[in-house]
VEXDREN-2710 file (C-alpha; in Angstrom, 1 decimal):
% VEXDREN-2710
k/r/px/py/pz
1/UNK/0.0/0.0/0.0
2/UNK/1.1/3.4/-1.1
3/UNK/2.5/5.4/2.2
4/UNK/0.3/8.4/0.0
5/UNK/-2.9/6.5/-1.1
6/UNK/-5.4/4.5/0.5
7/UNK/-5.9/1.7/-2.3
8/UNK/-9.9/1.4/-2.2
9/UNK/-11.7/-1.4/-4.4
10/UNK/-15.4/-0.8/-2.5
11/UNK/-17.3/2.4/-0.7
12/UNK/-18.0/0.7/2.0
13/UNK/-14.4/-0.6/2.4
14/UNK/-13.8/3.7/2.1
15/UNK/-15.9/4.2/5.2
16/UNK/-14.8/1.4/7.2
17/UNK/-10.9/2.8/6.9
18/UNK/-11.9/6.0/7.6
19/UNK/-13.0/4.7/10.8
20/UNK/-9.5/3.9/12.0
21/UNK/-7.2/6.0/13.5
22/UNK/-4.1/5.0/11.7
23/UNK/-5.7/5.7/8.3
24/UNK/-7.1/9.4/9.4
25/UNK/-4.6/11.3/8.8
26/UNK/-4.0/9.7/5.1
27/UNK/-7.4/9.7/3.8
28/UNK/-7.4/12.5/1.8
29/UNK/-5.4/10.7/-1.1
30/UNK/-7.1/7.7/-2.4
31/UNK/-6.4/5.3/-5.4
32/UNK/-9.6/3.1/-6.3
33/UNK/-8.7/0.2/-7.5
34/UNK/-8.6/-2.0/-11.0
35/UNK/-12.3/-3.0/-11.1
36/UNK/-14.2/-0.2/-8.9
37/UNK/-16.5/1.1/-11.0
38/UNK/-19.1/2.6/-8.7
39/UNK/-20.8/6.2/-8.2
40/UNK/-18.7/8.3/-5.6
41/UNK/-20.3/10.2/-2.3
42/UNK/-20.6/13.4/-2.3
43/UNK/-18.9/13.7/1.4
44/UNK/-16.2/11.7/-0.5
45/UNK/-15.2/13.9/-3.0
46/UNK/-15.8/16.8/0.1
47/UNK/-13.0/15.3/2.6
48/UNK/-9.9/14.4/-0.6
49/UNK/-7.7/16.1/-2.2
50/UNK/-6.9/13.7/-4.8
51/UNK/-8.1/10.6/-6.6
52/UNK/-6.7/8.2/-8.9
53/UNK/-9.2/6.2/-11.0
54/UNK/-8.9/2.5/-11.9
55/UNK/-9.3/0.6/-15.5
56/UNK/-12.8/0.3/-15.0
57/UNK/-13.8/3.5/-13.4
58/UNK/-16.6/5.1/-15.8
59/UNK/-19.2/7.0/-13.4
60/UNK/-19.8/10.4/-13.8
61/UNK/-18.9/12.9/-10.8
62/UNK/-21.8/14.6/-9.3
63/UNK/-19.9/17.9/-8.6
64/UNK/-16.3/19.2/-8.1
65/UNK/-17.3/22.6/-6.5
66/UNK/-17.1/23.3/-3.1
67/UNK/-15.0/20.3/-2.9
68/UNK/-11.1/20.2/-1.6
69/UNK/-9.7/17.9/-4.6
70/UNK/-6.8/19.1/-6.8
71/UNK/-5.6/16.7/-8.7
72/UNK/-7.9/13.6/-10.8
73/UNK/-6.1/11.2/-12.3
74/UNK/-6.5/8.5/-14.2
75/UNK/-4.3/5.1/-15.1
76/UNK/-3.3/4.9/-18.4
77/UNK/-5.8/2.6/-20.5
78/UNK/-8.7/3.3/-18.0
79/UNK/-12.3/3.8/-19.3
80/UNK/-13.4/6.7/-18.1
81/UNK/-14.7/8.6/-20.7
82/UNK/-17.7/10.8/-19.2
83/UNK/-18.4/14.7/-19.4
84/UNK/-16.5/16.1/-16.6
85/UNK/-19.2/18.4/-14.6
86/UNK/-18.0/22.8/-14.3
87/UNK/-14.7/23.6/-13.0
88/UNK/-15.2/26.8/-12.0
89/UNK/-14.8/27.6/-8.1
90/UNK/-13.2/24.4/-7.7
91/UNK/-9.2/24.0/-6.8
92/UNK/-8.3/21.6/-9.1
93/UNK/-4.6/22.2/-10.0
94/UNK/-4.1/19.1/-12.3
95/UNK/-6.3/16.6/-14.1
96/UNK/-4.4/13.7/-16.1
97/UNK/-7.2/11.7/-18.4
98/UNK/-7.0/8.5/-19.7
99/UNK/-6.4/6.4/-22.7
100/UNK/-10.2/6.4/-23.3
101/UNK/-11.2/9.4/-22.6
102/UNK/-12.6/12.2/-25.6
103/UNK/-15.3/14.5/-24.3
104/UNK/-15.6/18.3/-24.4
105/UNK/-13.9/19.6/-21.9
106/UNK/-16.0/22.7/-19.7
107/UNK/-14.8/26.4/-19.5
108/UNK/-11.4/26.7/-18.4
109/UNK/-11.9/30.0/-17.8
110/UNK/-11.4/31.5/-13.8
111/UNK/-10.5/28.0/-12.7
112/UNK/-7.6/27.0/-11.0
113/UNK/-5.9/24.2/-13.4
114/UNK/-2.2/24.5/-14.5
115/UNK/-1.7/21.4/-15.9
116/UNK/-3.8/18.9/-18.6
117/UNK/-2.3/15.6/-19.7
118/UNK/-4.8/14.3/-22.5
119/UNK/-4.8/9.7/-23.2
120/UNK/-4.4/8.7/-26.7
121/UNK/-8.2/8.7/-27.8
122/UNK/-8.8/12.5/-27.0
123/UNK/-9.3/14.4/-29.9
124/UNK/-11.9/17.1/-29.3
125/UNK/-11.4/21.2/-30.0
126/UNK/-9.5/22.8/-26.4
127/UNK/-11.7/25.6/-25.3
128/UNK/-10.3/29.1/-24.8
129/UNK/-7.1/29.3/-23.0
130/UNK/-7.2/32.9/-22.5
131/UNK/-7.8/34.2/-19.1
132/UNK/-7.0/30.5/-17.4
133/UNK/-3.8/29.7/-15.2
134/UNK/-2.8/26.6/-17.6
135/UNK/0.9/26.1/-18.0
136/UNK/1.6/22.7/-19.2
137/UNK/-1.0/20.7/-22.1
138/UNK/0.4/17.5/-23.2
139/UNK/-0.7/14.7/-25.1
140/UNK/0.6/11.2/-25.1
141/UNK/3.2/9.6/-27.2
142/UNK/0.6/7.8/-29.4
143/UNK/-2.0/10.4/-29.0
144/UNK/-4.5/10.7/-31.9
145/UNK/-5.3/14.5/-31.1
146/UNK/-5.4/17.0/-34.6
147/UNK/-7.0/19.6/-34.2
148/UNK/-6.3/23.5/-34.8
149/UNK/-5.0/25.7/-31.7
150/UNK/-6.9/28.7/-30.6
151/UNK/-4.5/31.8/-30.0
152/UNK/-2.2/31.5/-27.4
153/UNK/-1.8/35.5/-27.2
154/UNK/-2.7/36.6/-23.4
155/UNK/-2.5/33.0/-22.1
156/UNK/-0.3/31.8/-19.6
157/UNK/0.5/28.4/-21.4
158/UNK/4.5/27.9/-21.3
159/UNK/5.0/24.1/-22.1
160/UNK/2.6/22.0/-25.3
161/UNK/3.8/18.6/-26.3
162/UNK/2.0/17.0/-29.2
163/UNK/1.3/13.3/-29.7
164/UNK/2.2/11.2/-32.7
165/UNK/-0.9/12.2/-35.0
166/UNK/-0.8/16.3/-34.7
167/UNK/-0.5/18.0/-38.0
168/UNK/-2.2/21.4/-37.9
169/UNK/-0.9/25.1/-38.6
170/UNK/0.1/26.8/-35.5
171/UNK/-0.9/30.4/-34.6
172/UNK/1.3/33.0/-34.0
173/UNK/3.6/32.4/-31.0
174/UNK/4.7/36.0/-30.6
175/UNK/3.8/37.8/-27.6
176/UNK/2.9/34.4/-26.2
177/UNK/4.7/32.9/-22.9
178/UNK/5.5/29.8/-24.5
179/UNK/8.6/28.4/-24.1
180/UNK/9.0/24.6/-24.9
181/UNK/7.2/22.7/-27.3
182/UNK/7.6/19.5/-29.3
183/UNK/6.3/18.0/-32.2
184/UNK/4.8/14.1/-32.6
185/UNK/5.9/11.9/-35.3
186/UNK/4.0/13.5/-38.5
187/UNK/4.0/16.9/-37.7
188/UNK/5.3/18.8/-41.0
189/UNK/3.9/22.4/-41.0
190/UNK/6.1/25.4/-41.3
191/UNK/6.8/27.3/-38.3
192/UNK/5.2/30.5/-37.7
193/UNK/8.0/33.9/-36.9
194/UNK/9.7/32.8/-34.2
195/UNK/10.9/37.1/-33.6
196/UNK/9.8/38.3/-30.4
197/UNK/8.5/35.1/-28.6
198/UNK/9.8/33.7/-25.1
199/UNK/10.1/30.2/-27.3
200/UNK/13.3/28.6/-26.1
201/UNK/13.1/25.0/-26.9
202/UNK/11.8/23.2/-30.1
203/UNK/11.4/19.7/-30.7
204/UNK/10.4/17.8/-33.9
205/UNK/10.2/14.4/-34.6
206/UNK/10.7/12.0/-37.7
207/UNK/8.9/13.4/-41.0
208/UNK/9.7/17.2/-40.5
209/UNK/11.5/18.8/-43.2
210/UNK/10.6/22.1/-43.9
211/UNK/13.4/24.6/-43.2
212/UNK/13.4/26.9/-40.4
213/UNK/12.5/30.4/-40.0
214/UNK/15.0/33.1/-39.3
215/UNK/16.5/32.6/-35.5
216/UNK/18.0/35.9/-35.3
217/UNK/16.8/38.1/-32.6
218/UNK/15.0/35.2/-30.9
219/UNK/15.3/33.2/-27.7
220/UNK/15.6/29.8/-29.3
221/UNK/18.6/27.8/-27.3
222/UNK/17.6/24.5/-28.5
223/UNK/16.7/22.2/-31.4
224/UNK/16.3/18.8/-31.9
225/UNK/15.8/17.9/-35.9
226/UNK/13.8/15.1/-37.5
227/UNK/15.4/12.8/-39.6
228/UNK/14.8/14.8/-42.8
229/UNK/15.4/18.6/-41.9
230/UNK/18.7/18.1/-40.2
231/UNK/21.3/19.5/-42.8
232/UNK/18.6/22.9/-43.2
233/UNK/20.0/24.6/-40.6
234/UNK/19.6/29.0/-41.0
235/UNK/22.3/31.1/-40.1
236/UNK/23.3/30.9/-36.8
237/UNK/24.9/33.5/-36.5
238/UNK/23.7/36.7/-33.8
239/UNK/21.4/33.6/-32.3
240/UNK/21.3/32.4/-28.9
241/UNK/21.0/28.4/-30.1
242/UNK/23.4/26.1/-28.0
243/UNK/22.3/23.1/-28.3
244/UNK/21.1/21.3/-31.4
245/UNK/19.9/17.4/-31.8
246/UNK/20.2/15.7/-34.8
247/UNK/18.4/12.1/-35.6
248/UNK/20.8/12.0/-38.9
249/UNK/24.1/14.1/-39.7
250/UNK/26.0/13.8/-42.5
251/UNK/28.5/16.3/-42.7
252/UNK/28.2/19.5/-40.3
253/UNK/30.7/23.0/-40.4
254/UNK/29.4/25.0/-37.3
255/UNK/30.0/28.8/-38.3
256/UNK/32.5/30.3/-37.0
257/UNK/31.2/33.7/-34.2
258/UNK/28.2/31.6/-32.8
259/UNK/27.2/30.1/-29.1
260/UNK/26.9/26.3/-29.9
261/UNK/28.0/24.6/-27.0
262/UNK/26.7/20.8/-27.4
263/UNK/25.9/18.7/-30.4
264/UNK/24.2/15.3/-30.5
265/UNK/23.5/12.7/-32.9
266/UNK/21.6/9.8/-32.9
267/UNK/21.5/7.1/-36.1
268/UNK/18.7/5.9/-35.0
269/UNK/18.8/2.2/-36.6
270/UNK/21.0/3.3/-39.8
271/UNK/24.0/2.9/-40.5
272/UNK/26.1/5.9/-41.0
273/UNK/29.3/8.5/-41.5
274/UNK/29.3/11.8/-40.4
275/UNK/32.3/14.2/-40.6
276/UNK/31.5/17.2/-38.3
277/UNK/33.9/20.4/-38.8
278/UNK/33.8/22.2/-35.0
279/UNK/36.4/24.9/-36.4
280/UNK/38.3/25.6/-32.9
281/UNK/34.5/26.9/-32.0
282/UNK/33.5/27.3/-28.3
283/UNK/31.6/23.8/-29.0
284/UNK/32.6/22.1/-25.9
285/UNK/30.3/18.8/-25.4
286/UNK/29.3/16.3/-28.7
287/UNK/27.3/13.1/-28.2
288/UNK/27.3/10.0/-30.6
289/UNK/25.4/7.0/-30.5
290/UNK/22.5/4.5/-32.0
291/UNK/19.9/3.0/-30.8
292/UNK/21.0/-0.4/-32.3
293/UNK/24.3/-2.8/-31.5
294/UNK/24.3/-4.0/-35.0
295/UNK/25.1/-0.9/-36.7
296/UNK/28.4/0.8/-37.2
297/UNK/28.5/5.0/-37.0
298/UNK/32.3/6.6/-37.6
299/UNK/32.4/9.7/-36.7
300/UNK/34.8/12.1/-38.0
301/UNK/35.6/15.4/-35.9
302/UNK/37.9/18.1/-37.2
303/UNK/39.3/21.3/-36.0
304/UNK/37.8/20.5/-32.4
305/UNK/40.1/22.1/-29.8
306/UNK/38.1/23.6/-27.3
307/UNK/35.8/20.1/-27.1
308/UNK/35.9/19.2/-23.4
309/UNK/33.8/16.1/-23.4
310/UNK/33.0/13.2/-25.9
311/UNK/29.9/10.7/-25.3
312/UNK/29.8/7.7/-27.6
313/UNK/28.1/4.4/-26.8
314/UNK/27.5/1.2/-28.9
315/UNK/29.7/0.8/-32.0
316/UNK/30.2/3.9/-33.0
317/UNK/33.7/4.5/-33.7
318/UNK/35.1/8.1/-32.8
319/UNK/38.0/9.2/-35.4
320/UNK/39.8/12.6/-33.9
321/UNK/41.7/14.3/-36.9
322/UNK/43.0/17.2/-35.0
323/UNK/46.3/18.1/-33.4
324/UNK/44.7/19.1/-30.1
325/UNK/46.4/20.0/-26.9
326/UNK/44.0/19.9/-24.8
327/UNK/43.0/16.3/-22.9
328/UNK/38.8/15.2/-22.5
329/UNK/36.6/13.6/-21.2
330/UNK/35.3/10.4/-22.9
331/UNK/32.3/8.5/-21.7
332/UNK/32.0/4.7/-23.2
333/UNK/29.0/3.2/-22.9
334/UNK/28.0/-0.4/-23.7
335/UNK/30.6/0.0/-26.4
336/UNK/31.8/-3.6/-27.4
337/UNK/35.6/-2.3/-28.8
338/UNK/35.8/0.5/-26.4
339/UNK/39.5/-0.9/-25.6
340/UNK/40.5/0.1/-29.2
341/UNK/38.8/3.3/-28.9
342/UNK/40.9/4.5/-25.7
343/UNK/44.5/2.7/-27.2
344/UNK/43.6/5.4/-30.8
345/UNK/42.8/8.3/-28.4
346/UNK/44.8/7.9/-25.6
347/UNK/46.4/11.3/-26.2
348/UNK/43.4/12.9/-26.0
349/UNK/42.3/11.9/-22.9
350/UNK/41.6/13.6/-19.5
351/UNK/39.6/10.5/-17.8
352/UNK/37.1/8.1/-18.7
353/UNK/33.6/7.0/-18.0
354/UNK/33.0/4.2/-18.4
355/UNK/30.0/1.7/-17.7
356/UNK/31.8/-1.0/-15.7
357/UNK/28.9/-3.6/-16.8
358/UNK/30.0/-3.5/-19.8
359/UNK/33.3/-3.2/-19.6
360/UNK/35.6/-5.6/-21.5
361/UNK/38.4/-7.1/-19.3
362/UNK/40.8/-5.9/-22.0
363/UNK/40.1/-2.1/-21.6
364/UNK/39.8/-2.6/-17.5
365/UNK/43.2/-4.3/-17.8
366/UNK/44.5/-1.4/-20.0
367/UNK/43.1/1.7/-18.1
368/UNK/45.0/0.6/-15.2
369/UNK/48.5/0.2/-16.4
370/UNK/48.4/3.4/-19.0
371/UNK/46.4/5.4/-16.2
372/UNK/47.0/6.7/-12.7
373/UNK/43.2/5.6/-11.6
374/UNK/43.3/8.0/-8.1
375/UNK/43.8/11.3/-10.5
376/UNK/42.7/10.4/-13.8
377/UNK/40.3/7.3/-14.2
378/UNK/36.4/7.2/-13.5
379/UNK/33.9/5.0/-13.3
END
């Protein structure tokens, strides 16, 4: 039993708990369980602050005003899928839905909700946003959720994260508060001007490719690419971007006069070469991997002598064509020739990371006669 929640499968089981002393002072968080499916007390939903539904929990809720709750939630795949009754006057902070669940949602205006996370089957219009205290919308992985946004303009909405099937135009983001959003697997609209917004983080997925608006004079600091857009980078020049993502690289020359601290690129499940010229940029941190074991990524670097640190993990095979003074940190992760790696770049190294479950009795042999492990070894 949760040291938070009272697990309750019955009402009656509710009332009989409440009864004892030990459970008093806990009873205002309750989970009901997998198969309660029953109508809920009014002095119920008076005396808890928050309820987790069950899979089979489809009842609707006689009222939430006047009531202390202020969070609903329900389990992933659960059923309920019933009109949720007014919000206004109520203190409900939070409400996470289910997989099932795709009603109209009431007036979100002069309620107290900062954060909605919508289940996979919700697909309905969001009503006005303007003049509510919502933060955070999200929608899950696989969500099925397409619909066109109202404007965001005098809302306080910072964070949105789209599900899978999300394809629509977005409104105009400027003199918005939004600062983070990301994109689900077929999202592929153009953005809107990205000039005088607070947006700071952008996130796409697999199928975008359309090229990106001007970044100048914006707050963007980071980007992570789809597989198809990544190699469409604007000027990044006079930008505040440090951090871009890429799912597939090529070949990459980071401009020289910009504030690009950390790359990262992921295969995914292809096999690849990627040459990346850092030219003695202020680019201190680059990661390198795949997702798979059975695929080989070499990655070239060139004219890196400010990196500091180097992550790389499976079989991709790091290839350093610099003369660089400077020693860094590499991090080795479930890499299965990580020995040969550190014999090729031992010149270049500070001290190493490395994930001892994986490591290879070859490379734990070597670190330990060409290293002083006190000073200059990690694990």
């Amino acid at each position: 039993m949760d040291c938070k929640y009272i697990e309750i499968g019955s009402i009656k089981q509710y009332y009989k708990l409440r009864k004892k002393k030990r459970f008093k002072h806990i009873n205002k968080h309750i989970r009901f369980t997998y198969d309660f499916n029953e109508y809920i007390p009014l002095d119920i939903l008076k005396n808890v602050s928050s309820i987790i539904f069950g899979y089979h929990y489809d009842k609707p809720l006689i009222t939430l005003q006047n009531t202390k709750i202020k969070s609903i939630s329900c389990v992933c795949h659960s059923k309920y899928n019933q009109k949720l009754p007014s919000l206004q006057n109520t203190k409900i902070k939070s409400i996470i839905f289910g997989g099932k669940y795709n009603q109209p949602l009431p007036s979100l205006q002069h309620t107290n909700i900062k954060r909605i996370i919508f289940g996979y089957c919700y697909d309905q219009p969001l009503p006005s946003l303007q003049n509510t205290k919502i933060k955070k919308i999200s929608f899950v992985l696989n969500s099925i959720y397409n619909q066109p946004l109202q404007f965001l303009q005098n809302t306080n909405v910072k964070y949105i994260e789209f599900g899978f099937y999300y394809n629509q135009q977005l409104p105009s983001l400027q003199n918005t508060k939004l600062k983070y959003i990301k994109f689900g697997y077929y999202y592929n609209q153009p953005l809107p001007d990205l000039q005088n917004t607070n947006l700071k983080y952008i996130k796409f997925d697999v199928y975008y490719d359309k090229p990106l608006p001007n970044l100048q004079n914006t707050n963007v600091k980071a980007i992570h690419f789809g597989i198809e857009n990544g190699e469409s980078l604007p000027s990044l020049q006079n930008t505040n971007v440090r951090y871009l993502n890429f799912r597939r690289l090529c070949k990459f020359s980071v401009p020289q006069y910009v504030k690009l601290k950390y790359i990262v690129i992921q295969h995914l499940y292809i096999s690849a070469d990627c040459i990346i010229d850092l030219n003695n940029t202020n680019v201190k941190y680059i990661k390198i991997y795949n997702y798979s074991r059975k695929i080989n990524t070499n990655a070239r670097l060139i004219n890196s002598y400010n990196l500091k640190s180097i992550y790389f993990q499976n079989k991709t095979l790091v290839n350093i064509n610099i003369y660089n003074k400077k020693k860094m940190i590499f991090k080795i992760i479930e890499h299965d020739e990580g020995y040969k790696v550190v014999k090729d770049l031992i010149q270049y190294i500070k001290y190493i990371v490395y994930n001892r479950h994986f490591m290879p009795y070859e490379i734990y042999n070597y670190i330990f006669i060409n290293f002083d492990f006190h000073h200059n070894t990690l694990f």
